[in-house]
C-alpha positions in Angstrom: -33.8 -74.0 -65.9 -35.2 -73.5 -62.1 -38.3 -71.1 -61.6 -37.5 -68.2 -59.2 -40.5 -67.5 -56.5 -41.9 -64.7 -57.2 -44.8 -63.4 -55.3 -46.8 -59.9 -55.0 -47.2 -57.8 -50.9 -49.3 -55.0 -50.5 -50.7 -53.2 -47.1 -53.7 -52.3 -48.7 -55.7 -55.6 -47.6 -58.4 -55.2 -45.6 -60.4 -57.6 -43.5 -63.9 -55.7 -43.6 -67.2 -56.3 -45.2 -69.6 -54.0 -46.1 -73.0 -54.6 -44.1 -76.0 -53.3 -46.0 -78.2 -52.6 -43.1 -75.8 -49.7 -41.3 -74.5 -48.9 -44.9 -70.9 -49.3 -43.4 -67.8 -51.2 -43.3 -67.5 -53.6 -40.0 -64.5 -55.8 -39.4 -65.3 -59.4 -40.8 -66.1 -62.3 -39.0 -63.0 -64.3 -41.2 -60.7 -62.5 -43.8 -61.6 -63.4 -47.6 -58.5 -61.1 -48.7 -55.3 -62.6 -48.3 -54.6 -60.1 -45.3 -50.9 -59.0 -43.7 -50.0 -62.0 -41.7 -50.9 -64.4 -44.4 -48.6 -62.1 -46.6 -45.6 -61.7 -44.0 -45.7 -65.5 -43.8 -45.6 -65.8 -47.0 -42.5 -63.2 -47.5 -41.0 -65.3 -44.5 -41.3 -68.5 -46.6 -40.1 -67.4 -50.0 -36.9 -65.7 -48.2 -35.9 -68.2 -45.7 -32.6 -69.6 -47.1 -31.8 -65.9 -47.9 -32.1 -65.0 -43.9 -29.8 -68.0 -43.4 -27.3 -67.0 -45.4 -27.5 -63.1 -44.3 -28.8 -60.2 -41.7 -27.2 -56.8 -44.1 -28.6 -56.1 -46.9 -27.6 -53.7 -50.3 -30.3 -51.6 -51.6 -29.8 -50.8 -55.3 -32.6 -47.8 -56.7 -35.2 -47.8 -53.7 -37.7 -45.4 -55.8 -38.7 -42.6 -53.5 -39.9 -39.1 -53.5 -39.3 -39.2 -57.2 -36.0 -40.1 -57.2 -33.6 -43.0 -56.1 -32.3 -44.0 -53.2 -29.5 -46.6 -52.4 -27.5 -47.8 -49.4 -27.0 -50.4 -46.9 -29.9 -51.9 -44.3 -29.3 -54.0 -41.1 -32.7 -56.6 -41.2 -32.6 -59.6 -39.2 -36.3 -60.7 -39.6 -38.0 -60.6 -42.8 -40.4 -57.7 -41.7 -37.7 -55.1 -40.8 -36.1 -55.8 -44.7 -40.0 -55.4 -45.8 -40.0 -51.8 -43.6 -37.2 -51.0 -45.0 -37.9 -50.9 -48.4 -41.4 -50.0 -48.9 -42.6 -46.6 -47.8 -45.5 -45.2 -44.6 -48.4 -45.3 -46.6 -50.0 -47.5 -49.6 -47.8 -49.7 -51.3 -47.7 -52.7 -53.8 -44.7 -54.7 -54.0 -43.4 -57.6 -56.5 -40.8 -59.7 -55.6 -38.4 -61.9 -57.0 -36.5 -63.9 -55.3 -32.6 -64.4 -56.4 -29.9 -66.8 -55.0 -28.2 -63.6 -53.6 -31.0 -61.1 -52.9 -34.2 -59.7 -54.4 -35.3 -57.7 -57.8 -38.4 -55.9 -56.9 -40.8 -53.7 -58.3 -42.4 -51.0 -56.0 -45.6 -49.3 -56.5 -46.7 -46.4 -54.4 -47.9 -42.6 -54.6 -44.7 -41.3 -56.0 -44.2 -43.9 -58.6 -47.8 -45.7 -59.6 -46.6 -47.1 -62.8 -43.6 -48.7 -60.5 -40.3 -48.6 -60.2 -37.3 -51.3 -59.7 -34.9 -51.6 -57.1 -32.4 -54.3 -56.3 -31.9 -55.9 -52.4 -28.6 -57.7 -52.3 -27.4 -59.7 -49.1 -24.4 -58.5 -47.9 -21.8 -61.1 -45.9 -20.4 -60.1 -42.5 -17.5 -57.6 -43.2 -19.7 -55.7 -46.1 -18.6 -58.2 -49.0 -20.7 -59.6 -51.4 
């Protein structure tokens, strides 16, 4: 039995410290988080022989504005897929990766406890 990668994204990383003299937040000399070009990379990594193998993508389920949402994305690069399945404000994301796509889990405003979704690649000519 082969292990899937799985791995968790969020945009909510940050890389600033608190300094006690001004009693504020300053940007930090080095990131401690694990901040959003570490995490792209990452994404980048775990998905590569996906991107080899395909540019459309199926989205089963996308959970948005408190319902569903499905239908078919155009996503070179890892980063437009990631845009185009998480939403324009705080998110949390859990990935699995699958020989033919992804089963996620996204967490936002509209669905905190999460919700799944599906991203299937899509051969040239719309067949799976």
């Amino acid at each position: 039995m082969t292990t899937k990668p799985t791995a968790e994204y969020t945009n909510e990383c940050s890389c600033e410290i608190y300094d006690e003299d001004t009693n504020e937040n300053r940007c930090a000399d080095s990131c401690e988080g694990w901040c959003w070009d570490d995490q792209l990379q990452d994404f980048e990594n775990i998905t590569e022989d996906l991107f080899a193998k395909y540019d459309s993508w199926e989205v089963k389920g996308l959970p948005l504005w408190g319902r569903t949402v499905s239908g078919k994305v155009f996503a070179d690069k890892p980063k437009k897929l990631l845009d185009a399945i998480t939403v324009n404000g705080l998110w949390r994301l859990k990935v699995t990766v699958e020989d033919d796509g992804l089963e996620c889990v996204l967490f936002h405003h509209d669905v905190p406890m999460g919700g799944m979704f599906s991203v299937k690649g899509l051969i040239e000519g719309g067949d799976e």
